[in-house]
N, C-alpha and C positions, 0 to 999 in steps of 0.2 A: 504494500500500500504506500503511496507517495506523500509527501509531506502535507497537501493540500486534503488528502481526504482523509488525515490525521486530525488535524486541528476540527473543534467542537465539542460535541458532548457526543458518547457513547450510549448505547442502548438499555447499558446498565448503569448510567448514573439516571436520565431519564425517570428508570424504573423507583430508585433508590429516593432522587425526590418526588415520582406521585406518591411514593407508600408513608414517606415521612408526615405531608402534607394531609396524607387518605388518615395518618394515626391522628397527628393533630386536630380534623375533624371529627375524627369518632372521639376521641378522648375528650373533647369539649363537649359534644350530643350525650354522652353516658354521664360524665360526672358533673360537667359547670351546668346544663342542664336540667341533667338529673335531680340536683340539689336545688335549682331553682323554682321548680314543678313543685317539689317540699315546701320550699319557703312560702310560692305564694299559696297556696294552701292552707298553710297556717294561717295566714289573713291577720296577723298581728302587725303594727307599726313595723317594732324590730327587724322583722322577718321580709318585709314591703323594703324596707329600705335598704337591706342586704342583696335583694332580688336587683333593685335600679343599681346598685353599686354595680355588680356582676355583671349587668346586660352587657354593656358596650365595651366588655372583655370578649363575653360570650361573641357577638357579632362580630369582632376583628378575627376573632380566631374560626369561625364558620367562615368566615370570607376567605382566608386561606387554603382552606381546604376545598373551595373551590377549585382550585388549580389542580388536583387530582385526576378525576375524573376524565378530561380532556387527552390527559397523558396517556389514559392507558386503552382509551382507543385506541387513538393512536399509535400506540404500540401495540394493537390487536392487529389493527392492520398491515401493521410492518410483519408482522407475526404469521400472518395467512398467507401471503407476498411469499416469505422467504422458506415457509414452513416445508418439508420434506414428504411429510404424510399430513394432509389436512383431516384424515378420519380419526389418528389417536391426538390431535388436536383437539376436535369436537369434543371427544371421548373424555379426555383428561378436564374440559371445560365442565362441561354435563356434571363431573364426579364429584368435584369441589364444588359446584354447587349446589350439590344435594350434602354434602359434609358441612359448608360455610352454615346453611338452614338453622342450624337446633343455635351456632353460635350468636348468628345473627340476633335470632329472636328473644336470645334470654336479653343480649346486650340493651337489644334497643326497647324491646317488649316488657321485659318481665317475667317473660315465661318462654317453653321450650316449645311448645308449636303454635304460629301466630300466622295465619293465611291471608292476615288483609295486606301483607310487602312480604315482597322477597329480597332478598341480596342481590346485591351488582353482579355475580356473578353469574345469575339466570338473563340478566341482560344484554352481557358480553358474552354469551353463550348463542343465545337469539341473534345478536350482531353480528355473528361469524357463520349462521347461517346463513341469513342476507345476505352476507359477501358469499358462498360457497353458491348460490342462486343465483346471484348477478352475474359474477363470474363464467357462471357456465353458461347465461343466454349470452353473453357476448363472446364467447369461444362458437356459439351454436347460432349464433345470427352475424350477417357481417352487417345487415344494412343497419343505420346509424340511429335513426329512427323505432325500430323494433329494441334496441339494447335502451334505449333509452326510457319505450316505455314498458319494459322487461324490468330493469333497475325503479322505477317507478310503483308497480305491482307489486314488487317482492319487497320494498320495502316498506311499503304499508300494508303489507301484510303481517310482516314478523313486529312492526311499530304499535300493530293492534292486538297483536297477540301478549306483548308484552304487557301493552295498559290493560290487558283484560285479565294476565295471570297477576298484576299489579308488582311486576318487577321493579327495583331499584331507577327511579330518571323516567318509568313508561315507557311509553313508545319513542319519548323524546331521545333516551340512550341510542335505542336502534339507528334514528336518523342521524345522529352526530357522530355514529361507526364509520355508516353509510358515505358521507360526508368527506370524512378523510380519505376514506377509499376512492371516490371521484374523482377527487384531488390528486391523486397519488401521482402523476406524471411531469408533476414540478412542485416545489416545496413552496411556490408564491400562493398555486392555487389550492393547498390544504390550507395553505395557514386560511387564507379569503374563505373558502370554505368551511373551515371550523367555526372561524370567526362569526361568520353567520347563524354553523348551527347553534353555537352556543350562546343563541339572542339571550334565551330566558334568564342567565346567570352572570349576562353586562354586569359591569366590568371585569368581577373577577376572573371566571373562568377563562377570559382571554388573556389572561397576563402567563395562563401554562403554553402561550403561541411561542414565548418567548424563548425559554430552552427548547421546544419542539423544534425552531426556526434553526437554532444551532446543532441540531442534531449532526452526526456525519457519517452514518450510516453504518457502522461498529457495532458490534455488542458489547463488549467489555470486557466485564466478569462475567462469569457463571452463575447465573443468579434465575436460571430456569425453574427452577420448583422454588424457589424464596418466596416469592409472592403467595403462592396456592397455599405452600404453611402459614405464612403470616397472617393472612387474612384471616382466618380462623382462631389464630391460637391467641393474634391481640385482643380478639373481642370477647373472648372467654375470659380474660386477664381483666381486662374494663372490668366485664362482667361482677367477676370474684373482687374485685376492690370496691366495686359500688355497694356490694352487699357490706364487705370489713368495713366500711365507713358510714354502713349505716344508711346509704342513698337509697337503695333498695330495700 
């Protein structure tokens, strides 16, 4: 590799700050939250005015954790692109998100089976089929027209399927997969692309355009199953410290 497609960021740093950023939200959602939902409850003065102290922590660090999300599209898509076998792709997606489920739901829920949300990773699961879909009417159609509204179909299909199994972002995750993927043929029109999908979470979620922009096409480290463990194992961790603390 030559000095020019050195320089940037790698596929595993990418990774390293959506997940940092993905902790810092959750870890704000389970405990600055969680405690807050307490306090106003309580409905005493005390408790009121601990609640306002807390917000506009609570909301800077939600805002950060905007940037997450975005990234790991994004590297979903780099991810189907580059992948070898797209079937133990699926496969391995599908699994962890039937494993993330019981964790998700104590974290955010309260309890261990909770059907009205699912985890992000029934989202990005749905999102890699949409790309495995599009993908193949545009291997299977040349005219330009038909892939278009090919890519059209499929993804408002898996976009409703999500709102309907009430996955993590809805149908809106599917389209912002979707998104990067269209884009994928120069890095000016993912970023415009993302940028757009990601109207509903102006400003912040576009500030993850910014390392994406820099990306240089690398993977890094090895950091291939890091995610699929961490996602589960932080939210269990939240989980069990909301309880030691008494938030739960």
């Amino acid at each position: 590799m030559d000095y020019e497609k050195k320089r940037g960021i790698s596929g595993s740093t990418l990774k390293i700050i959506a997940i940092l950023t993905m902790f810092i939200d959750h870890a704000t959602a389970v405990l600055i939250e969680g405690s807050m939902y307490n306090l106003y409850r309580e409905h005493t003065s005390e408790a009121l005015l601990l609640y306002q102290q807390l917000y506009p922590y609570d909301r800077i660090l939600r805002s950060i954790g905007r940037i997450a999300f975005p990234i790991f599209c994004f590297l979903l898509v780099e991810g189907f692109i580059h992948t070898r076998n797209v079937k133990k792709y699926v496969l391995r997606l599908g699994i962890f998100a039937l494993v993330s489920e019981i964790p998700f739901d104590l974290a955010f829920h309260r309890q261990p089976f909770y059907f009205g949300y699912q985890n992000v990773f029934f989202t990005i699961f749905l999102g890699l089929l949409a790309l495995i879909c599009i993908s193949w009417a545009e291997r299977r159609y040349s005219q330009k027209l038909v892939q278009i509204l090919a890519a059209i179909v499929f993804t408002a299909f898996f976009a409703l399927l999500a709102t309907a199994l009430k996955t993590d972002y809805y149908g809106l995750g599917v389209i912002c997969i979707v998104a990067f993927y269209l884009g994928r043929h120069t890095r000016l029109n993912q970023m415009l692309f993302g940028a757009a999908a990601f109207w509903f979470e102006f400003p912040y979620a576009q500030f993850s355009l910014i390392p994406i922009w820099f990306y240089n096409g690398s993977r890094g480290l090895k950091l291939k199953y890091f995610f699929y463990v961490f996602y589960p194992a932080h939210l269990l961790i939240l989980y069990f410290i909301a309880r030691y603390v008494g938030i739960y």
